[in-house]
C-alpha positions in Angstrom: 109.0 123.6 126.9 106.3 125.0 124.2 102.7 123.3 124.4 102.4 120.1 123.0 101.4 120.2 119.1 101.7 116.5 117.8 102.0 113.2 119.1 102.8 109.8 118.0 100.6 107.4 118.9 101.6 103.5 117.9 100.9 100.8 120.8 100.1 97.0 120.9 98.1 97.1 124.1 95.2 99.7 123.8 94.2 99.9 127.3 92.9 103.4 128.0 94.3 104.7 124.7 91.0 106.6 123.6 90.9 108.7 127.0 94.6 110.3 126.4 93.9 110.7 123.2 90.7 112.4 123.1 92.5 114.5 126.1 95.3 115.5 123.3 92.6 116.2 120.6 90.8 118.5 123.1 94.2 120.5 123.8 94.8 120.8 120.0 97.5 118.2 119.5 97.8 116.8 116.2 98.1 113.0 116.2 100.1 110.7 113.7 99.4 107.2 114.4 100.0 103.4 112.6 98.1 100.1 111.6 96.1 98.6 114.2 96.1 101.7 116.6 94.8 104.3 113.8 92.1 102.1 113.5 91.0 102.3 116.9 91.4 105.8 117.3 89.7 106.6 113.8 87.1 104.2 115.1 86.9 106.1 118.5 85.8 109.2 116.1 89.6 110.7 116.6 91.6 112.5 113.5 94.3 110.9 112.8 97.4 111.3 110.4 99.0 108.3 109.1 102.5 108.1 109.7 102.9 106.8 105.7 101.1 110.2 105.2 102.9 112.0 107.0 106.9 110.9 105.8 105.3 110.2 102.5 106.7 106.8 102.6 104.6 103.6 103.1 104.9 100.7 105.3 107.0 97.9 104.3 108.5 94.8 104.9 105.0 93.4 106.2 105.3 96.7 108.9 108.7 96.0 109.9 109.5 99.5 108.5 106.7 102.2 108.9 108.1 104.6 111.5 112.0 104.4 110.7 112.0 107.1 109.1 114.1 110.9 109.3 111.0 112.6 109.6 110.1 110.7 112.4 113.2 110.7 114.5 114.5 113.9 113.7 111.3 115.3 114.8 111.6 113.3 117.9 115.4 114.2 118.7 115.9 117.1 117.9 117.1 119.8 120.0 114.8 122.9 119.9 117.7 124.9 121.8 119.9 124.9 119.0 119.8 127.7 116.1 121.4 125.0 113.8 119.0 122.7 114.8 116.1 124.7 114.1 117.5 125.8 110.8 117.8 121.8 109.8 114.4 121.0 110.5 113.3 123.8 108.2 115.4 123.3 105.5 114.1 119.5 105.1 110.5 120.7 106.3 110.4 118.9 109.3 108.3 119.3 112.2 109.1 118.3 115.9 106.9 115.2 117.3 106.7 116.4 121.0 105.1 113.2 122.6 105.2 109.5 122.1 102.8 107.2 123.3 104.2 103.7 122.4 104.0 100.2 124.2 105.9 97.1 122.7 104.9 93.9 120.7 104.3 91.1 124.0 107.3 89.3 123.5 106.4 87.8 127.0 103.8 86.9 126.0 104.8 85.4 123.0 107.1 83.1 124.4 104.8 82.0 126.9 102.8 80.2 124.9 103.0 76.3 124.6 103.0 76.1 120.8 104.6 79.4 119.9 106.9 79.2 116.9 110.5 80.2 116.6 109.3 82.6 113.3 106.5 83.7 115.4 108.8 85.1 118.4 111.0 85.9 116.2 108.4 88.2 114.4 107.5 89.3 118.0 110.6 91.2 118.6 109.8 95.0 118.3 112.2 97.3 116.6 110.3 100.6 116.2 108.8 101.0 119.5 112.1 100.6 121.3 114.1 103.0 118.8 110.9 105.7 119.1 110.9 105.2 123.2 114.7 105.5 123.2 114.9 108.4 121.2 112.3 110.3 122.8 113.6 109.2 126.4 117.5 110.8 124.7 115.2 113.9 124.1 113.0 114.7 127.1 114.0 118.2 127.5 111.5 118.5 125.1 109.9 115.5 124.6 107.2 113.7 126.2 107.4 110.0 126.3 105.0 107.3 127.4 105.5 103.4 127.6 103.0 102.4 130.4 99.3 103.3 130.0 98.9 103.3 133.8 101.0 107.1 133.2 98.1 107.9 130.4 96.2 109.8 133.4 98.9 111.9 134.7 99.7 113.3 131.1 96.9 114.1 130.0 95.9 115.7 133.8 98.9 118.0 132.7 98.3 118.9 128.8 94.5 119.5 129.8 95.8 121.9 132.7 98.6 123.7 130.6 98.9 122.3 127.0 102.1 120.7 128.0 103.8 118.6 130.9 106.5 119.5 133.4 110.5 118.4 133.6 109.6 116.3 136.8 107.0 113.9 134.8 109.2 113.5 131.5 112.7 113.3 133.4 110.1 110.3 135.6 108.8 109.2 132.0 112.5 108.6 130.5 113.8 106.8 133.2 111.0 104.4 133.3 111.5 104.0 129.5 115.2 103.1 129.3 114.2 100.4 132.4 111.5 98.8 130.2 113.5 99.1 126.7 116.5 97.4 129.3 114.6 94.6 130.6 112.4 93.9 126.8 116.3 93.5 125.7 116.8 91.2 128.7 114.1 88.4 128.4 114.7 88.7 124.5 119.0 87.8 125.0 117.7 85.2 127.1 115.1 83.8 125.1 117.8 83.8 122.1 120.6 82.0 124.5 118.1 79.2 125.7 117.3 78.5 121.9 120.4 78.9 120.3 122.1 76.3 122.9 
């Protein structure tokens, strides 16, 4: 695996997120970022690249569409192995995205709530997070991929120590991944089948 160049940074719960990412922008990694998290990392005196900057196309749909986008996920998937790969990215001026740092919107949470509104849980379901996680997870030859902050030290222990991290921690990182992306899925058909009775 090459060093880590850029990461995308886009999480709900910001719990240590200013400690990983000043350990990225120490190693040199470039970091593309959304809405409420750019703010805090701008705010935490970190450069950051918009993601509407970066795929030149803005957020829409009141942010239900700001990182579907083929920049985004071809960066993330593909396969830096493959000549034909390598030669697609270039032709469409792509650039791989070899970390993602992304925790979903509390659906748990959101349903807990006494009062909550069917609109408001509806409005609660994230679809870019587990697309990004998933993809990245497919992908982790080559691509890092974190949906727990409590793994924030352990990555950035590794990019600090060698610019990038080993198969062992992302093979660890995926499989945790597809478990969370599983279980979000789970509580939200549930939620769904308890409603719609």
């Amino acid at each position: 695996m090459k060093k880590i160049e850029r990461a995308l940074i886009s999480v709900s719960d910001k719990s240590g997120l200013l400690d990983l990412a000043r350990a990225l922008a120490a190693a040199g990694v470039e970091i593309l970022s959304t809405g409420g998290t750019a703010k805090a990392l701008t705010g935490g005196g970190l450069a950051v690249t918009e993601v509407a900057d970066y795929t030149g196309s803005p957020e829409i749909l009141d942010g239900r569409v700001k990182t579907l986008h083929p920049k985004i996920h071809a960066g993330l998937l593909y396969r830096r192995d493959l000549a034909d790969h390598e030669e697609q990215m270039q032709k469409c001026g792509f650039k791989p995205i070899d970390l993602v740092v992304v925790n979903l919107y509390p659906f748990e949470a959101t349903i807990a709530k006494p009062d909550v509104t069917f609109e408001e849980v509806i409005e609660n379901i994230d679809i870019g997070g587990p697309s990004l996680l998933r993809a990245a997870a497919k992908n982790f030859a080559a691509v890092t991929v974190i949906c727990d902050s409590g793994d924030y030290p352990r990555v950035a222990a590794e990019v600090q120590t060698s610019g990038k991290t080993s198969l062992e921690t992302r093979r660890y990182l995926a499989q945790k991944v597809y478990r969370r992306t599983s279980e979000y899925d789970r509580v939200i058909a549930n939620y769904l089948a308890e409603y719609l009775k």
